[in-house]
N, C-alpha and C positions, 0 to 999 in steps of 0.2 A: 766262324765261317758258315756259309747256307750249307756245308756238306759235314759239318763236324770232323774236319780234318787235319784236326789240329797238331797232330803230330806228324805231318808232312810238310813244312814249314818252319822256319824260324819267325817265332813271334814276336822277336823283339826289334825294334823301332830301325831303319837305317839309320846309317848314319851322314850327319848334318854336311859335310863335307868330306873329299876323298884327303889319305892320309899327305900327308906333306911332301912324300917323295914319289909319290905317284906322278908313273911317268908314261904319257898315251904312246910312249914309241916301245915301252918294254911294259907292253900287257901283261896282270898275272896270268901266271898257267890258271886254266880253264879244264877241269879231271869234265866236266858235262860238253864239253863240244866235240864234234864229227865234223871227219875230212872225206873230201869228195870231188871227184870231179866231171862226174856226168852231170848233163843237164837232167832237169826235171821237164820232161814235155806236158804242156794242156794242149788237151785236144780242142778242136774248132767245135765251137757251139756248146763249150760243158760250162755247168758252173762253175766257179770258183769260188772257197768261204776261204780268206787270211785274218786267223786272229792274231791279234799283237797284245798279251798280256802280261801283267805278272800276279801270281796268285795272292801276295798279300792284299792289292790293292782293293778289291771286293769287299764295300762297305756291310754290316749288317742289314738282314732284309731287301740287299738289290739281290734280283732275280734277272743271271744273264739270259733267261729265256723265255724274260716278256721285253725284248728288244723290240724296237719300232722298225720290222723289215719290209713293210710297205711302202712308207713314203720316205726314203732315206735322204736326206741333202746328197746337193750332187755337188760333189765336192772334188778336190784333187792334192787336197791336203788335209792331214787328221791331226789335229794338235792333243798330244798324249801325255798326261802330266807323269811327274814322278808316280811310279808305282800303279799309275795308272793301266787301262787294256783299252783295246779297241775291237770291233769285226768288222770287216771289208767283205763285200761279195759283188760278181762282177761276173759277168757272165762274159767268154773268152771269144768272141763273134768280130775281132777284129784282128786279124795275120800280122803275126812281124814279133819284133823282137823288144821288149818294154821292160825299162829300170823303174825299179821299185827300191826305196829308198830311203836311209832314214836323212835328214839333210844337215846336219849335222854331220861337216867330211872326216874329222877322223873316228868319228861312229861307222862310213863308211869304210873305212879302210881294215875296220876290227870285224868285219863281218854284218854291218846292218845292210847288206845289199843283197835283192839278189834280180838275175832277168828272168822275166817271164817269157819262153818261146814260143808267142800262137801256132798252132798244128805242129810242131816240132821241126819242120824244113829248114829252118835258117842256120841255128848250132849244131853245130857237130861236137864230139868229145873233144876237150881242150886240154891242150900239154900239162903238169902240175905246175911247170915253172909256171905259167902263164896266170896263174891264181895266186893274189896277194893272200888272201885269206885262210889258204891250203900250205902255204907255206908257215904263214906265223904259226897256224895250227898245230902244224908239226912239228917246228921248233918247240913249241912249249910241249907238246908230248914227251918229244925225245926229254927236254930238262926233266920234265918228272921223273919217267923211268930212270935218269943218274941220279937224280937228286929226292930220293923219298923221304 
């Protein structure tokens, strides 16, 4: 890797498909996810950088920061291969409340969602029950702490 950081990863290959009893309605426990349920507010007129990576995928000698941020396709769709990364930036100069998404729906339901609230006005804090995502969270939490 460009940062010699090889022992912060697993190096070895994914794999080719998921296992046979893999089931997208009983996600494994995730020991790396956070629950939450405040919104995250962007304030009106700031930047916004969302990367979407994952560190294996950084081929040798690409360099994420000689990226083309001047003339970007203007797009509204980012097609992200396996193990692939992306960067988004966007500057937040338009009010309301915007899903961001991965479109793949039970990706959304595991947590690839989230909304963006321009100036913060629209969301308010939301009940936990009201968050699919805070709840599967914490079920697989609580399973770990029974189950080590």
């Amino acid at each position: 890797m460009t940062h010699e950081l090889h022992h912060a990863y697993d190096q070895n290959s994914p794999p080719e498909n998921f296992p046979a009893n893999y089931d997208i309605m009983k996600p494994p426990i995730n020991p790396n996810t956070t629950t939450g349920i405040a919104p995250y507010r962007l304030y009106f007129n700031t930047t916004v950088d969302v990367i979407l990576q994952n560190a294996n995928a950084l081929e040798e000698n690409k360099d994420e920061w000689k990226l083309n941020l001047r003339n970007l396709p203007l797009r509204n769709t980012a097609v992200i291969f396996p193990y692939g990364w992306t960067a988004i930036r966007f500057i937040a100069d338009n009010r309301g409340v915007w899903a961001f998404h991965c479109h793949i729906e039970p990706h959304l339901y595991t947590g690839m969602g989230v909304i963006f609230d321009i100036d913060g006005r629209n969301v308010k804090n939301m009940p936990p029950e009201a968050l699919v995502c805070e709840e599967i969270a914490r079920t697989s939490i609580n399973k770990a702490k029974h189950n080590p």
